[in-house]
C-alpha positions as CSV (number, residue, x, y, z in Angstrom):
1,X,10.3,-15.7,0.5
2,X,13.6,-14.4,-1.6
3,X,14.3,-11.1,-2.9
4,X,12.9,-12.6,-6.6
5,X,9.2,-13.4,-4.6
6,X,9.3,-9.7,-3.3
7,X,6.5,-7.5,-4.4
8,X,6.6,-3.5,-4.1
9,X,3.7,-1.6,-3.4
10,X,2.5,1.8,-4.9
11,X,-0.4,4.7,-4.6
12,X,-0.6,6.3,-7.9
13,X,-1.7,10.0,-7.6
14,X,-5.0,9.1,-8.2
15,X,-4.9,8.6,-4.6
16,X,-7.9,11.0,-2.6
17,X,-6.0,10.6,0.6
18,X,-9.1,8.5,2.7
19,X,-6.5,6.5,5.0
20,X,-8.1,3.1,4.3
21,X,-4.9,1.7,3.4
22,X,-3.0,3.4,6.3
23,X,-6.2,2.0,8.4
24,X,-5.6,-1.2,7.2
25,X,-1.3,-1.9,7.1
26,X,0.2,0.9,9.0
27,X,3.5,-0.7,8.8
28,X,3.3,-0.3,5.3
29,X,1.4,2.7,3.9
30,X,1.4,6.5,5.2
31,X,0.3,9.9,4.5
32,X,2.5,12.1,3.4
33,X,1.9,16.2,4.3
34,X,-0.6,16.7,1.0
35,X,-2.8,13.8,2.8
36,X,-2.1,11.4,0.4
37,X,-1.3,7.8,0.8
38,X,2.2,6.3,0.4
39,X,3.7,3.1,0.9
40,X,7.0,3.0,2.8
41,X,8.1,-0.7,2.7
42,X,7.5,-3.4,0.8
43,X,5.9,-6.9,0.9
44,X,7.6,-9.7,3.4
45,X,5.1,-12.7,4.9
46,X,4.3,-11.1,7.5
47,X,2.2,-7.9,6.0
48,X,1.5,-9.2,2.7
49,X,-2.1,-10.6,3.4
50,X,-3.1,-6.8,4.7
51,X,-1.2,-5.0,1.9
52,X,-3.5,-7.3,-0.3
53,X,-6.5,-6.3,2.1
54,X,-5.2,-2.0,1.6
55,X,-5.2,-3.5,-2.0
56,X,-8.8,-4.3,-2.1
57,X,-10.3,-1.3,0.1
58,X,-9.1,1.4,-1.9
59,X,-11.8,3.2,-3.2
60,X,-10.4,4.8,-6.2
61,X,-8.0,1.9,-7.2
62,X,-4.9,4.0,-6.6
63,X,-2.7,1.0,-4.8
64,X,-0.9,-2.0,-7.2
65,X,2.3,-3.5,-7.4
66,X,5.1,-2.3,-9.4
67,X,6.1,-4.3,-12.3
């Protein structure tokens, strides 16, 4: 994958802080001190099928990729 195939994930502040996506891709998404989810790196092949799976498990659709 090159730089040009990477894909950046983001919670929006719609975010209710349930941990699904922290559940699902640790290595990617967090909680910061208000309880709400954040993601702290960025799609390579090895965590792109969960951050797709975070993705699809958020409740409140707060997770997408940056333009």
């Amino acid at each position: 994958m090159s730089n040009d195939d990477v894909k950046t994930p983001y919670v929006n502040e719609t975010c209710i802080g349930c941990s699904a996506c922290v559940a699902i891709c640790s290595d990617v998404f967090d909680l910061n001190d208000d309880g709400k989810a954040f993601a702290i790196d960025w799609m390579n092949s090895s965590n792109a099928n969960w951050i797709d799976d975070a993705i699809a498990a958020c409740p409140v659709n707060a997770i997408h990729y940056k333009d």
